[in-house]
C-alpha positions in Angstrom: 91.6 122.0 83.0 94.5 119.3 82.8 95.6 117.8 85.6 98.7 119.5 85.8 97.3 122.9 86.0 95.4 121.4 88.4 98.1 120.6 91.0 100.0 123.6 90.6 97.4 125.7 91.6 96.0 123.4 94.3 100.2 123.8 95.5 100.0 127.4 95.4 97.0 127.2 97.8 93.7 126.8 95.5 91.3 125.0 98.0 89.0 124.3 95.1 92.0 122.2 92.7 93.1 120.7 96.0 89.3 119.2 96.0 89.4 118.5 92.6 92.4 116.6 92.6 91.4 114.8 95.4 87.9 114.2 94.4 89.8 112.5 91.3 91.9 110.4 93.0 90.1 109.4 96.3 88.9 106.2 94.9 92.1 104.2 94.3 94.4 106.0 96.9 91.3 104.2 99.3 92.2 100.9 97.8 95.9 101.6 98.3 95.3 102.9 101.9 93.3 99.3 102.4 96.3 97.3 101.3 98.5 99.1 104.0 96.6 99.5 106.6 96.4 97.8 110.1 93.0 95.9 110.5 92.0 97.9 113.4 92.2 101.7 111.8 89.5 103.0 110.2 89.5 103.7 106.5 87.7 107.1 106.6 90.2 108.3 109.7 93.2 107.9 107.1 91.7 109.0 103.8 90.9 112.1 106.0 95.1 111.9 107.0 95.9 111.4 103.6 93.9 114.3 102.3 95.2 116.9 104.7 98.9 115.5 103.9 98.1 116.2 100.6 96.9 119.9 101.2 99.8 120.6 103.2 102.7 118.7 101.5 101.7 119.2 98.0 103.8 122.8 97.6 106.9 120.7 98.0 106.3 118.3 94.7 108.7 120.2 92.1 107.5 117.5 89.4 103.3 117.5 88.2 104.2 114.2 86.3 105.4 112.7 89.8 101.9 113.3 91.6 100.3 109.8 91.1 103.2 108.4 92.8 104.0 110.9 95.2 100.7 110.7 96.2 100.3 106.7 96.8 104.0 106.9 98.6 102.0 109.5 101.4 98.9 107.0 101.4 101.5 104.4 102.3 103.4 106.2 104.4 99.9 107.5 106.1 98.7 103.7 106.6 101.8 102.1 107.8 102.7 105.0 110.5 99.2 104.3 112.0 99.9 100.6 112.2 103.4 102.0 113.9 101.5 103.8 116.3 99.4 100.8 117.2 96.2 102.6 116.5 93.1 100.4 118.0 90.4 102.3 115.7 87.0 100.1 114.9 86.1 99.6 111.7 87.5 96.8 109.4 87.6 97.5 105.5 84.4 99.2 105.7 84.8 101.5 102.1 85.3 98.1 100.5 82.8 96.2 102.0 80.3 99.0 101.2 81.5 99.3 97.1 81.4 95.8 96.7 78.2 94.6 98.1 74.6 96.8 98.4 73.4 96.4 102.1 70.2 94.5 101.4 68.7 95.8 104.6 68.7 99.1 102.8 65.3 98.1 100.6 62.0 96.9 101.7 61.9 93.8 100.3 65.2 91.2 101.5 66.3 89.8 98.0 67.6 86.3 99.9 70.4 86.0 97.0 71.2 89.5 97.9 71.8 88.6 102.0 73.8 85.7 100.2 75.9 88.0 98.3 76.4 90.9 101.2 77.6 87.7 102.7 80.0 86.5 100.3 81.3 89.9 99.8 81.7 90.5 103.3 83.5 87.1 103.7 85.9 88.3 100.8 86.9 91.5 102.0 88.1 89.6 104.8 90.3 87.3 103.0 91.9 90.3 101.1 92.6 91.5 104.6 95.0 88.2 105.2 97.3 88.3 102.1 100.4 89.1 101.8 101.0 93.3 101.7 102.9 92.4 98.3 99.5 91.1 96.9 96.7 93.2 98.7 97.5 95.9 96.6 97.8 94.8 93.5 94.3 92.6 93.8 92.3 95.5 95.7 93.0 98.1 93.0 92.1 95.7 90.2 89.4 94.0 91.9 88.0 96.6 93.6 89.1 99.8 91.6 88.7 98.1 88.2 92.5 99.5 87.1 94.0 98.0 84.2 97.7 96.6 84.6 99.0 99.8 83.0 96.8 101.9 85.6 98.2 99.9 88.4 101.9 100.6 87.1 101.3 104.0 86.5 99.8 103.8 90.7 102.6 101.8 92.0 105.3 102.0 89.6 106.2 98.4 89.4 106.4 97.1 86.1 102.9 95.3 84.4 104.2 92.0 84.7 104.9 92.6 88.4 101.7 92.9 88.6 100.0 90.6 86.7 102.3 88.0 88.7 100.9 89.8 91.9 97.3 89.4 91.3 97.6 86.3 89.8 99.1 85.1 93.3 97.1 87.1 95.0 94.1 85.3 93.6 95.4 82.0 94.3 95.8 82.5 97.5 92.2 83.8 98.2 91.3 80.5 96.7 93.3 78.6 99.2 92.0 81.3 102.0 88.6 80.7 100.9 88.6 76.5 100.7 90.7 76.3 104.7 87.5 78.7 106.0 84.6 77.0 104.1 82.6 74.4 106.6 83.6 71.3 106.2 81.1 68.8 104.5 79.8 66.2 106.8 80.2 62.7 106.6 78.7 59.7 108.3 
């Protein structure tokens, strides 16, 4: 079934295409919610907002070609309304943090490079957390998703070299991030 037969019967009320759909597109609309998001709400909390904006919204999209942006304007407009209300949720970036690094603690044996890594990972989502809005984004869906430029276009609709430029910077200033938190060396 294509995907536009898929949103207009999750719009005329098909609970199963509305999971579908959403079962599709969870993934990146996470990473988009995780670029827009205050630090204090919890990921989960507004994927769960998201998806029940979705069921209840989607009748009113008149255009099945429109969906992938319709859909990442309400996962922005779901994140950024919570950091409006000044939600103080727990929970910092924990879908990312639990993609990009397996919890070591999980498995009998404690792999040492693996505590190193959960570390590093940890340490990274963090970082991504203090860029700029313009290049969270951009660097979560194609860091974390794996989306081509195209993909992200399609996501976003800013042109490919808007976000090439985007990661690109974004990158960079994770570098710079990364180097003013590292310990400093010691000298005598």
């Amino acid at each position: 079934m294509s995907e536009s037969d898929l949103i207009r019967r999750a719009s005329g009320g098909d609970a199963e295409a509305a999971g579908l759909l959403w079962q599709e597109h969870r993934r990146w609309v996470a990473a988009v919610v995780l670029a827009h998001k205050p630090r204090e709400a919890d990921l989960e909390d507004l994927l769960q907002e998201v998806a029940l904006a979705v069921v209840e919204k989607l009748h009113q999209l008149s255009d099945t070609g429109a969906f992938r942006g319709w859909l990442r304007a309400v996962a922005v407009n779901t994140a950024r309304a919570t950091g409006r209300k000044q939600t103080r949720r727990k929970g910092l970036l924990k879908l990312a943090q639990t993609e990009l690094a397996d919890d070591p603690t999980r498995h009998d044996y404690v792999d040492p490079s693996g505590v190193e890594r959960a570390e590093r990972s940890r340490k990274l989502i963090e970082l991504v957390g203090e860029l700029p809005e313009a290049y969270r984004e951009c660097v979560l869906l194609r860091c974390v998703r794996g989306m081509s430029h195209a993909q992200i276009s399609a996501v976003t609709g800013m042109p490919e070299t808007t976000i090439e430029t985007r990661i690109a910077r974004g990158r960079r200033k994770l570098k710079e991030l990364a180097q003013e938190t590292a310990p400093k060396a010691v000298t005598k």
